[in-house]
N, C-alpha and C positions, 0 to 999 in steps of 0.2 A: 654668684657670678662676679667677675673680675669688675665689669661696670660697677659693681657696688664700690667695690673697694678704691675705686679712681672717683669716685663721687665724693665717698667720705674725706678721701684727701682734698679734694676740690673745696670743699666748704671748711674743713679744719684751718686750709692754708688760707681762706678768704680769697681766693683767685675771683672772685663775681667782682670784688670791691677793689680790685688790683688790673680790671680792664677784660677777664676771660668771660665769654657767655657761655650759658649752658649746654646751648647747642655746638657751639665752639670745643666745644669739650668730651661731647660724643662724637663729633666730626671726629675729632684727633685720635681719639679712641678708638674709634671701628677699623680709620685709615690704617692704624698699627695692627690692627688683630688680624685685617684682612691680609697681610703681607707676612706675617706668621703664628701661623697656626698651629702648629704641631704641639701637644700637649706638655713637654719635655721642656719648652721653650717658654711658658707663661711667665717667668720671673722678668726674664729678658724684654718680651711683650710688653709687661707692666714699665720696666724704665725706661723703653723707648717711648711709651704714652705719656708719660710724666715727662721726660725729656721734650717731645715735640708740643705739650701742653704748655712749658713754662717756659719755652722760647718764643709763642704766640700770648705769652703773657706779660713777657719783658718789651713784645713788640708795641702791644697794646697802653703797657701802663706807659712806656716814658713817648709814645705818640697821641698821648691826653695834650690839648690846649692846655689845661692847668699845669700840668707840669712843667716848671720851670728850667733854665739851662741850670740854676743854681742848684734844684731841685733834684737835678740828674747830678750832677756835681758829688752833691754831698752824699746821693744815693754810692755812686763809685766810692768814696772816698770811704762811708761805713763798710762797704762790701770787702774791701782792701783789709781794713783795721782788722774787723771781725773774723773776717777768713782767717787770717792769721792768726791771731789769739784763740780763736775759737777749735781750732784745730791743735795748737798746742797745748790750750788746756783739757783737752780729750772732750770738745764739743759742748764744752761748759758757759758759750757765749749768753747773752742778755736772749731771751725767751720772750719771743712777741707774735703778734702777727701782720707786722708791716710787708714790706714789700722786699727787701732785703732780709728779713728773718726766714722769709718764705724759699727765698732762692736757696740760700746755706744749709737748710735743713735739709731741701730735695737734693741737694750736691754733694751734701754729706750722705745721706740715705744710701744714694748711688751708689758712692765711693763704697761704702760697706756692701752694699747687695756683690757687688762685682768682689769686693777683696774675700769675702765667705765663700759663694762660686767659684771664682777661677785662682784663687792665691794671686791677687794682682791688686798692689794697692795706686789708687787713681786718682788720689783725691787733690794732691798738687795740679794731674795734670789737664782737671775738672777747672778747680778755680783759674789755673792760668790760662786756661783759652775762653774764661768767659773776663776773665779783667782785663786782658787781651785784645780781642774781641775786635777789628777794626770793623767790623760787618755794623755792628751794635752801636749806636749812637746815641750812649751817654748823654 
């Protein structure tokens, strides 16, 4: 079942320790599957659930009291670096599972799910609307 497979990314990326609960996370899950269903469409399904899971996950982490404005700072300022080296050297960035390794990997993931699907590669235009972002407070 697809739930498993948003699970196992759930715990790989450490989303519990970056602000997402577990029930947070079949909420976002089912809200996507409910809106489409059609068999044909599961891949799609899956990035929209991962997409609205790590956008309640970047809401969460940098709306912790502990997190710092510095904290959010340097957060942008790795995302910026990394994205860009990371992408240039064919995804060859530093391997972790912080909070910033976590976003790039599902951006990068996207970006490929969508360029194998549809011949549409996405992935400039993934990172520029989340560095972007005036919505997102840094």
């Amino acid at each position: 079942m697809r739930h498993t497979i948003v699970y196992r990314w759930y715990e790989e990326c450490n989303l519990g320790e970056l602000g997402m609960s577990q029930r947070s996370l079949l909420l976002q899950f089912y809200l996507v599957t409910a809106s489409f269903f059609e068999t044909e469409r599961s891949k799609e399904r899956l990035a929209w659930a991962k997409t609205a899971m790590l956008v309640e996950t970047i809401m969460s982490y940098f709306g912790r009291e502990e997190v710092s404005r510095e904290q959010r700072r340097a957060s942008v300022q790795e995302f910026k670096n990394s994205s860009n080296t990371g992408y240039a050297t064919n995804g060859r960035y530093k391997r972790g599972r912080g909070f910033v390794e976590t976003l790039l990997r599902t951006l990068n993931q996207l970006a490929l799910d969508t360029l194998v699907a549809h011949s549409k590669d996405i992935h400039n235009h993934l990172h520029h609307a989340v560095s972007r972002n005036p919505q997102v407070s840094w």
